[in-house]
C-alpha positions as CSV (number, residue, x, y, z in Angstrom):
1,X,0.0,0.0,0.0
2,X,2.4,2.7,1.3
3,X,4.9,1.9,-1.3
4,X,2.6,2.4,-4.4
5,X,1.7,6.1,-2.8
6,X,-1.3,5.2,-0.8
7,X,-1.4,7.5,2.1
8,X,-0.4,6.0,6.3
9,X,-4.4,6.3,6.8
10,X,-5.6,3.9,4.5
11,X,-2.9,1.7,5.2
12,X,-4.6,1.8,9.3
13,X,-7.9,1.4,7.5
14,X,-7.3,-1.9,6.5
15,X,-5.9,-2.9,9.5
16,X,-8.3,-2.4,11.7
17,X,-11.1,-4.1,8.9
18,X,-9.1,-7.1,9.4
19,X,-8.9,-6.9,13.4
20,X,-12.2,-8.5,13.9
21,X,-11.1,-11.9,12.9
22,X,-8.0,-11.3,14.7
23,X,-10.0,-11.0,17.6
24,X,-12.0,-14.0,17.4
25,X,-8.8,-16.3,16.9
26,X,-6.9,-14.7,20.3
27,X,-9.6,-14.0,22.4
28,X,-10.6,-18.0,23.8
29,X,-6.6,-18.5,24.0
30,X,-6.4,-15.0,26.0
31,X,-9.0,-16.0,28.3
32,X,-7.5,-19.8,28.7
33,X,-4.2,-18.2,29.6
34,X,-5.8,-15.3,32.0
35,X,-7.7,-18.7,33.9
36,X,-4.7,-20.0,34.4
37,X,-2.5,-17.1,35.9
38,X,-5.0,-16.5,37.8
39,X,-5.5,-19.6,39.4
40,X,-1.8,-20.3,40.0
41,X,-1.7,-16.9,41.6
42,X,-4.5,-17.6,44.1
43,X,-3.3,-21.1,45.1
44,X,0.0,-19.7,45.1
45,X,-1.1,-16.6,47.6
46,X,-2.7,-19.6,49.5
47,X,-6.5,-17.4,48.6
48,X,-7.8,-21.0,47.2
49,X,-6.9,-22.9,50.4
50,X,-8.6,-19.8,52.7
51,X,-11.4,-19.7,50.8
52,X,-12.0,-23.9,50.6
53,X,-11.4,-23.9,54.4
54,X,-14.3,-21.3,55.4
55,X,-16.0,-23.3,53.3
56,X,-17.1,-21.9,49.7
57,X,-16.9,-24.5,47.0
58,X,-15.2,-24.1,43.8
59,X,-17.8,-23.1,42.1
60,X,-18.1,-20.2,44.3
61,X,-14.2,-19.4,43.7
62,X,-14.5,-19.6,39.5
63,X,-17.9,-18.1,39.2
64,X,-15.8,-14.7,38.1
65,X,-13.9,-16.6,35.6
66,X,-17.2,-18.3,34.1
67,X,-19.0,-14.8,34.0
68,X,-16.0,-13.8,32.2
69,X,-15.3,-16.9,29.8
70,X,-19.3,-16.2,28.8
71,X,-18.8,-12.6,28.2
72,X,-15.9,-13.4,26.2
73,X,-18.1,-16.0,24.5
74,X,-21.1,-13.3,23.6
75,X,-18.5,-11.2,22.1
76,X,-17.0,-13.4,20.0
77,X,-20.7,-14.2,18.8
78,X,-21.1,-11.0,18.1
79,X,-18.3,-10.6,16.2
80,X,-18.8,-13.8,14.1
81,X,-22.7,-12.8,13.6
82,X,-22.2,-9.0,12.6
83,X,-18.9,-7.2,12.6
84,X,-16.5,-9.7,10.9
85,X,-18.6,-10.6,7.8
86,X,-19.4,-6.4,7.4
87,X,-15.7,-5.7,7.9
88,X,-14.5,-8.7,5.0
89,X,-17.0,-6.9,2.9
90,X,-15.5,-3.3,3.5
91,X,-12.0,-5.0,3.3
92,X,-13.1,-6.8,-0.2
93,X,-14.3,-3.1,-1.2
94,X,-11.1,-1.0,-0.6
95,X,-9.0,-3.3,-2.0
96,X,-10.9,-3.0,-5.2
97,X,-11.0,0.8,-4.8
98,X,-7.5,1.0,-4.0
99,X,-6.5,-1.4,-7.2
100,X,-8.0,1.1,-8.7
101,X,-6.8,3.9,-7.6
102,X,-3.2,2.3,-8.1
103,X,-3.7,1.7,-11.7
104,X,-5.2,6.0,-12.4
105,X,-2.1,6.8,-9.7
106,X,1.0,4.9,-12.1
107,X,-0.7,6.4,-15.7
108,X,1.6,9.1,-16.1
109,X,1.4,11.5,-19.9
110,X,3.9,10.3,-21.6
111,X,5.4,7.0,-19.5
112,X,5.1,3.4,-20.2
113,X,3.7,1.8,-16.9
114,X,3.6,-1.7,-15.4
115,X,1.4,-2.0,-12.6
116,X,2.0,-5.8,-13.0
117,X,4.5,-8.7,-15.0
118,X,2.4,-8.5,-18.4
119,X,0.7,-5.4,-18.3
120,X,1.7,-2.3,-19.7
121,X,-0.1,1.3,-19.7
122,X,0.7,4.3,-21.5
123,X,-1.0,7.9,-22.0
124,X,-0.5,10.4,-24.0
125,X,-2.4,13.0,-21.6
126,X,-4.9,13.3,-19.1
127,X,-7.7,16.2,-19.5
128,X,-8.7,18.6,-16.4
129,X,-11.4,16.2,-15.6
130,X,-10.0,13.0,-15.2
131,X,-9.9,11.4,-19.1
132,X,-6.9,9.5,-20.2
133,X,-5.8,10.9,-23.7
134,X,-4.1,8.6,-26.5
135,X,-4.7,5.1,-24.0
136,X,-2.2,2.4,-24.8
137,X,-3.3,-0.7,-22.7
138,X,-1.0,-4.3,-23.8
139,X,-2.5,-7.4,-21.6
140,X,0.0,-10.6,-22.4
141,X,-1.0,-12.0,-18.8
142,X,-3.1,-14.9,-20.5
143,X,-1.0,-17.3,-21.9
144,X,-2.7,-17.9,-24.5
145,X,-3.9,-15.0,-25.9
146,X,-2.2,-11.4,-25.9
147,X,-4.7,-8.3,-26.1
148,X,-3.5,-5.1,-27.1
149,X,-6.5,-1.8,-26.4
150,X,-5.9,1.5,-28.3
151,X,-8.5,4.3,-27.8
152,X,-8.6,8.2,-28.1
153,X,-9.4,8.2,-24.6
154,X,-10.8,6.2,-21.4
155,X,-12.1,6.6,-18.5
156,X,-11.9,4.8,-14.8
157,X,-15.7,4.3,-13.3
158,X,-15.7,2.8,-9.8
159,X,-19.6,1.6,-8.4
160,X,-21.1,-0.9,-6.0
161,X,-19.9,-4.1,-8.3
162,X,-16.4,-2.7,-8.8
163,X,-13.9,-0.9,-10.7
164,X,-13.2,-0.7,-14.3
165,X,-11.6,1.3,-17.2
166,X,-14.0,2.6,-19.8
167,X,-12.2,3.2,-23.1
168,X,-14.0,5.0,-26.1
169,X,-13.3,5.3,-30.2
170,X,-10.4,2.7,-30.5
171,X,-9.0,-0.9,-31.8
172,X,-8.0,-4.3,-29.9
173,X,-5.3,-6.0,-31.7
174,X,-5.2,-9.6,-30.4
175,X,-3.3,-12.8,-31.5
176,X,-3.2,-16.3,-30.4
177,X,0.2,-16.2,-28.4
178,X,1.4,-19.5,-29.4
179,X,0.7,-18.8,-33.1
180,X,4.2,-18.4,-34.8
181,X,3.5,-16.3,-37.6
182,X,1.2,-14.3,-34.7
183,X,-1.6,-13.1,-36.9
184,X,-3.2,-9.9,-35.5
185,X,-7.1,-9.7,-34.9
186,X,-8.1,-6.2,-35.4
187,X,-11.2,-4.7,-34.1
188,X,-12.5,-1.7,-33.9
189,X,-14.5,-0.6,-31.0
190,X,-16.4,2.7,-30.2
191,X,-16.6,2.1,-26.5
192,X,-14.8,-1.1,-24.6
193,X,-15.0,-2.0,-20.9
194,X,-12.0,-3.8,-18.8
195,X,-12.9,-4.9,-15.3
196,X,-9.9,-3.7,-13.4
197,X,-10.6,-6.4,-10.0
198,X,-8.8,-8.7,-12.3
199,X,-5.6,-7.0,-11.6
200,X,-3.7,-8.0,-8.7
201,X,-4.5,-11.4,-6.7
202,X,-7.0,-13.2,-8.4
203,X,-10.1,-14.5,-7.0
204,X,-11.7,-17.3,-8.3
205,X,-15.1,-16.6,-7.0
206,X,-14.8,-13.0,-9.3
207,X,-17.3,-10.4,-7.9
208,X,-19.0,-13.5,-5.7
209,X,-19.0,-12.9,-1.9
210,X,-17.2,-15.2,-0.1
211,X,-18.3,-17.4,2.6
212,X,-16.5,-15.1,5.0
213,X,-18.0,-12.2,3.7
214,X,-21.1,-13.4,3.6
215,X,-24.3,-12.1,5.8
216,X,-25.7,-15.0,8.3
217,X,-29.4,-15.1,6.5
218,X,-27.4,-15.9,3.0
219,X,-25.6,-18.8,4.6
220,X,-28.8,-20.1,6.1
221,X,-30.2,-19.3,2.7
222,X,-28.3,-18.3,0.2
223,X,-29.6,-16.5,-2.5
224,X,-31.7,-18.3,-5.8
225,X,-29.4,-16.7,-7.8
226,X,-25.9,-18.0,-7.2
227,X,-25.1,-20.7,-9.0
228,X,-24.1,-23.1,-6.4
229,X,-22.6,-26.8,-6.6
230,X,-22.4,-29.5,-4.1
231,X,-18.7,-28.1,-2.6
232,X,-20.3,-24.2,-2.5
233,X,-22.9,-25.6,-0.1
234,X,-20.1,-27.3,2.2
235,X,-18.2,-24.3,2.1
236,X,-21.3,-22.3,2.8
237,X,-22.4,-25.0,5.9
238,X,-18.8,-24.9,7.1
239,X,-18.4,-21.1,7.8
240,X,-22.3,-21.0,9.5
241,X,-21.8,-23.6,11.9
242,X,-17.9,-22.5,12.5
243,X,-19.2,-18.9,13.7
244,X,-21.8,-20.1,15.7
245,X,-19.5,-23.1,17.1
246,X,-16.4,-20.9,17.9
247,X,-18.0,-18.9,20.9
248,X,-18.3,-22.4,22.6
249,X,-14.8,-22.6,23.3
250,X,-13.9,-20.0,25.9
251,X,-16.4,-21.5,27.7
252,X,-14.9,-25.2,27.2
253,X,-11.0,-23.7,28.4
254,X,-12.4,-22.3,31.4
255,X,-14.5,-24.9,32.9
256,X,-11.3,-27.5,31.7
257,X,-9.0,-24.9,33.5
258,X,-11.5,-24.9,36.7
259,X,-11.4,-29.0,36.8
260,X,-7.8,-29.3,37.1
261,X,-6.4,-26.1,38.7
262,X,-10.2,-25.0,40.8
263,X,-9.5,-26.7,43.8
264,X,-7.1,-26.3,46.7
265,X,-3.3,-27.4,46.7
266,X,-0.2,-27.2,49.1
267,X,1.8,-24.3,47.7
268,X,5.0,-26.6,47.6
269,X,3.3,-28.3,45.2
270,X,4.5,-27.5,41.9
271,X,1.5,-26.4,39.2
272,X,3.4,-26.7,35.8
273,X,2.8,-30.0,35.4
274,X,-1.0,-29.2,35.6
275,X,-1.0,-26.0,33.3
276,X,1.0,-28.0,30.4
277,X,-1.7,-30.5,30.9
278,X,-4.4,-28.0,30.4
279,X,-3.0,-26.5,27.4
280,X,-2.4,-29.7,25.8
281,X,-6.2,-30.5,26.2
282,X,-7.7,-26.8,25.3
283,X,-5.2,-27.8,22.1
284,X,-6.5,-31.1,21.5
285,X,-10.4,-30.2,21.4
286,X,-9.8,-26.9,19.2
287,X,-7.7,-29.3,17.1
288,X,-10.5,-32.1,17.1
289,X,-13.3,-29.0,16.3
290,X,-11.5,-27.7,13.3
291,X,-11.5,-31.5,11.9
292,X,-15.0,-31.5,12.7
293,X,-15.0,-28.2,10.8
294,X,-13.5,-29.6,8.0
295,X,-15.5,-32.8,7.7
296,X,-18.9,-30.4,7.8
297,X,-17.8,-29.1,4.4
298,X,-18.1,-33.3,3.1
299,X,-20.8,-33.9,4.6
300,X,-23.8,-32.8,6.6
301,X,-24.0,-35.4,9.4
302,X,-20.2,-33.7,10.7
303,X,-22.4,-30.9,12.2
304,X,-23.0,-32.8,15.0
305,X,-19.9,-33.2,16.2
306,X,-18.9,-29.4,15.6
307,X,-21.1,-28.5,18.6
308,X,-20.9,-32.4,20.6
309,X,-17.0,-31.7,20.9
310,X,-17.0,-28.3,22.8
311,X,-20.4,-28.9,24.6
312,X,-19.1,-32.4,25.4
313,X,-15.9,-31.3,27.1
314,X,-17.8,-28.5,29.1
315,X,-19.9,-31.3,30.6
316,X,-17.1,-33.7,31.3
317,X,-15.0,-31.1,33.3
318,X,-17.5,-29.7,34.9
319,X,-18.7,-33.1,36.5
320,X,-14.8,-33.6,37.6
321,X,-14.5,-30.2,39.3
322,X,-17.7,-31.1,41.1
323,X,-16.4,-34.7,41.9
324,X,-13.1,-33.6,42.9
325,X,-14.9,-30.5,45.3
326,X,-14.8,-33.4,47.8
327,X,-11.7,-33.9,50.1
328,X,-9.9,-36.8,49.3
């Protein structure tokens, strides 16, 4: 961005459209990590052992750290529901506005520019309003087929379904680019159209939302008029039960956090051993729901164990913090 003249502010534009997701990858591993400091600290400062002694249960000690983990978990629903798909959309839209803007930025009168390998621009002028004058535009990005636009003059047009160059009273020279003698096509055009979001990355959806970008309502129901196959529908079936799985999870770390770290220890009793033993399960069951994730996108009866997996282990360690409340 900064290095093809875009300005410091756009660059922080984009950023902070693609913080949302961010957030809802760190957030259930922030909270898993804050459980556990905070436990070792209390056992540590022998809080755990007071409190177990006068009596309170260890529910009563980790009811702060549930409240929290379901806070955490509302957010990230949020998030997943509203703000992420809007921000991917916004994201998908100033990138297109600033591929754009890159390609009217690097025409200058007189100069043979290459925004990309294979494509060259050139201008004779550019009026007070905006028009490119004498527009020379050579395309030899397809392998097979080179295209080469000449018009009096062009303009760029930017609206809701993208950018693209107008160019008005001119010729396309084209040949087959593995024809030896290369015989020229010539045709003469009074006004041509060139979508300029096929400059840059390419996305093989085109001007198709992604699933990522994608309101809830369309991946419940996506719309009659996409043209979807078999694989868009598991794409589509992933993505809605991943963002409405994923909030699960804090709750999952905490309550695993609670069963093996909630109740009260010596504090010459070393707790590593139990907080590696944490993490390597919190890892485990986000590992085993992202296969589950994956195995949605085959086939439909996989939804079952996106939610049993997270749901499951909330229920397991929460019967062996309550079995293990009980002295020994």
């Amino acid at each position: 961005i900064t290095s093809q003249g875009q300005g410091l502010a756009l660059f922080f534009h984009m950023t902070a459209l693609s913080l949302p997701s961010l957030i809802t990858l760190i957030a259930p591993n922030a909270v898993l990590m804050a459980c556990l400091y905070t436990l070792d600290r209390m056992n540590g400062d022998s809080e755990i052992i007071v409190m177990t002694a006068a009596g309170a249960t260890v529910w009563r000690i980790c009811r702060p750290l549930i409240a929290l983990a379901v806070i955490v978990s509302m957010v990230i629903l949020l998030v997943n529901v509203f703000v992420n798909p809007a921000c991917m959309r916004a994201l998908r839209d100033l990138i297109t506005q600033v591929r754009a803007d890159l390609i009217s930025q690097v025409l200058q009168p007189g100069r043979f520019s290459s925004p990309e390998r294979g494509l060259t621009f050139h201008i004779r002028d550019r009026s007070k309003d905006g028009e490119l004058l004498g527009l020379l535009f050579h395309d030899e990005r397809d392998s097979k087929q080179v295209m080469s636009y000449l018009a009096e003059r062009g303009r760029i047009l930017s609206n809701e379904k993208g950018s693209f160059l107008i160019m008005f009273d001119g010729y396309v020279h084209r040949y087959d680019a593995k024809d030896k003698e290369k015989s020229v096509q010539i045709i003469k055009f009074d006004q041509n159209m060139v979508d300029l979001s096929k400059f840059g990355p390419q996305n093989k959806s085109g001007n198709k939302l992604e699933p990522k970008q994608m309101p809830l309502m369309d991946l419940i129901n996506p719309p009659e008029d996409e043209k979807l196959d078999e694989k868009d529908y598991g794409q589509l079936r992933y993505e809605l039960h991943e963002r409405l799985a994923t909030p699960i999870y804090p709750i999952a770390f905490i309550f695993i956090a609670i069963a093996l770290m909630g109740q009260a220890r010596t504090t010459r009793e070393s707790r590593w051993g139990q907080i590696l033993t944490v993490f390597a399960i919190a890892v485990a069951i986000r590992v085993a729901g992202i296969t589950a994730g994956n195995l949605v996108a085959l086939n439909a009866w996989a939804v079952v164990l996106v939610y049993a997996i997270p749901v499951g282990a909330i229920l397991i360690a929460a019967w062996t913090a309550h079995v293990r409340m009980s002295p020994e």
